[in-house]
N, C-alpha and C positions, 0 to 999 in steps of 0.2 A: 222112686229109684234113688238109692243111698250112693250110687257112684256116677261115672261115666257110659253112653253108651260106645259102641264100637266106631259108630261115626266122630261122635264128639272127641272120644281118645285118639282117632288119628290126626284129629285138628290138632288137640295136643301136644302130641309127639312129633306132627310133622313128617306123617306117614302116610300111605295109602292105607285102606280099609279093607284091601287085598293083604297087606302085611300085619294087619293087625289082628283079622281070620287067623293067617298062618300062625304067630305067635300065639292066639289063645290053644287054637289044638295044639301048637308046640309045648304047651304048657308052662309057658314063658310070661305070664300076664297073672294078675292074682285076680280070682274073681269073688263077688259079693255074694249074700244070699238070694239075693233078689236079680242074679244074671248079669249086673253091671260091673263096669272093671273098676276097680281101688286104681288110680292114678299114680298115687307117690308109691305106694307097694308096689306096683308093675315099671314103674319108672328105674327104680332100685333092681326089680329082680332081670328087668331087661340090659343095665347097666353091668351087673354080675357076668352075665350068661352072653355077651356079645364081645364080639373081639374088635376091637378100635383098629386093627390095621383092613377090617372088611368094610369097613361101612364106606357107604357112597358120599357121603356127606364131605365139601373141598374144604379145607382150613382157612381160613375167615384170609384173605390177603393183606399183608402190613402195608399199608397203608404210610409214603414219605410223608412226612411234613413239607407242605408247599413255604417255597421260600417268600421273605416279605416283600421284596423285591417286584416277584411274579404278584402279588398281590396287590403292591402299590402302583403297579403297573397296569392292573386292572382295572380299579379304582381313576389314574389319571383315561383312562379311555374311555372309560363311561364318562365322566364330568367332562371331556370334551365335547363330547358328542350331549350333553346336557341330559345326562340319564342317572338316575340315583346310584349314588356310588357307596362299598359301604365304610363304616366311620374306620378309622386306622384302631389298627388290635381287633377292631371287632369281628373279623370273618368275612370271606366271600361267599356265597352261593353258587350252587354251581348257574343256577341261572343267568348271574349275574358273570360270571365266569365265559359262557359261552356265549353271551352278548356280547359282550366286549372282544370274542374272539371273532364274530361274525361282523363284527363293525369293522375289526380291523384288518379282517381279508377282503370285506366292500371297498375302505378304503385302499388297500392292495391292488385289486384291480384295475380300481378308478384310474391310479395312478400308472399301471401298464399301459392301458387303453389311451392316457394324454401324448405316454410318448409314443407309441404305435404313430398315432393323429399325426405329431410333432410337435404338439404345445410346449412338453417339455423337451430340455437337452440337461446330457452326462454336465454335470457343474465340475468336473475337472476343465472336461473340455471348453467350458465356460470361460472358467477363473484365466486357463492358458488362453485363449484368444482373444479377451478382453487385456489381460497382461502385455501382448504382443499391439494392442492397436496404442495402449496409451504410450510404448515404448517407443512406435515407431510417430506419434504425435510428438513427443517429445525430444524423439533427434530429430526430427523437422524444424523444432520452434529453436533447438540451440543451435543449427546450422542457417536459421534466416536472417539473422545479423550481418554475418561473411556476406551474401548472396544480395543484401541491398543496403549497405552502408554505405557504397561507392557513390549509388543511385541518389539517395537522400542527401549526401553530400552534397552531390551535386546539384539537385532541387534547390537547397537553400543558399547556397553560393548565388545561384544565378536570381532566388526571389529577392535577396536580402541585398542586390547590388554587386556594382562591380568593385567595392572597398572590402567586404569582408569574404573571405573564404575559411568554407565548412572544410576541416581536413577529414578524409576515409577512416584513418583509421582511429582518430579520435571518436568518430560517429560509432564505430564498430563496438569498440571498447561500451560507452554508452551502454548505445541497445543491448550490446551482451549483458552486463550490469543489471539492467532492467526486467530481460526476459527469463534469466535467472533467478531473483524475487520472485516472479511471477510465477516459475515455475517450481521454484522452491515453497510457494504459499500453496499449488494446489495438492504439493503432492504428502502436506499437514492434514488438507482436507480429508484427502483418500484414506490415509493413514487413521486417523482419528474415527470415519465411519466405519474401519473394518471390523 
């Protein structure tokens, strides 16, 4: 056999073997002496004789370029989750691609399902309530001087004898002084770990 036969030519072309009957009686296909079809000859004469706005065949889709971004992004979720990632420039797979997208709506979930539970809370609501206790800790500590400076005064007036007297409002001054520092050291602290 010097050519193709009718099976093999639809492999081919990419055809059924129902259309490729049709085109040889069509007389659309060039045939050999020996019964087999010429390939590149039938290729060409069915190229000629065919009208490109009929064929069934869809036009290849363009295809974006995925941004580096969405790649690098891919890439950090897999190495999270300690799974080979692949090297930068080099391409993703889509396998690797939908791992990394299946890991990251596991993790999605996981994290709906903590606060469903209540494990976790909204970190707005956080940051504001946490805000509000160290505010209201803190007009307590600068309003505790007023409220016992009288008292301590009066403590060491009466441990230290009856020659020396502790005045109020020297006491007050003091501990203000102090719990000032004190408050002014922690809130370097807070400041510094945010």
């Amino acid at each position: 056999m010097q050519g193709l036969s009718e099976r093999q030519y639809a492999a081919h072309a990419g055809l059924s073997r129902g259309a490729i009957q049709k085109a040889k009686a069509a007389g659309r296909l060039v045939m050999l002496p020996d019964g087999s079809i010429d390939a590149a000859a039938s290729d060409a004469r069915r190229a000629e004789a065919t009208d490109s706005s009929k064929t069934r065949r869809a036009p290849a889709p363009a295809l974006k370029p995925v941004p580096e971004t969405a790649v690098a992004a891919v890439g950090d979720t897999l190495r999270e989750q300690g799974l080979a990632a692949p090297a930068v420039g080099g391409g993703t797979t889509f396998l690797q691609a939908k791992t990394a997208n299946e890991v990251l709506k596991a993790q999605e979930r996981r994290l709906r399902l903590q606060k469903l539970k209540g494990e976790l809370v909204d970190r707005a609501r956080a940051e504001t309530l946490t805000f509000r206790l160290a505010r209201e800790a803190r007009d307590a500590w600068v309003t505790w001087p007023a409220r016992v400076a009288a008292l301590m005064a009066a403590e060491l007036t009466a441990s230290l004898g009856g020659g020396v007297e502790v005045e109020a409002a020297s006491m007050q001054k003091v501990l203000e002084a102090h719990v000032r520092a004190q408050l002014d050291g922690l809130a370097d602290v807070g400041a510094g770990s945010a």
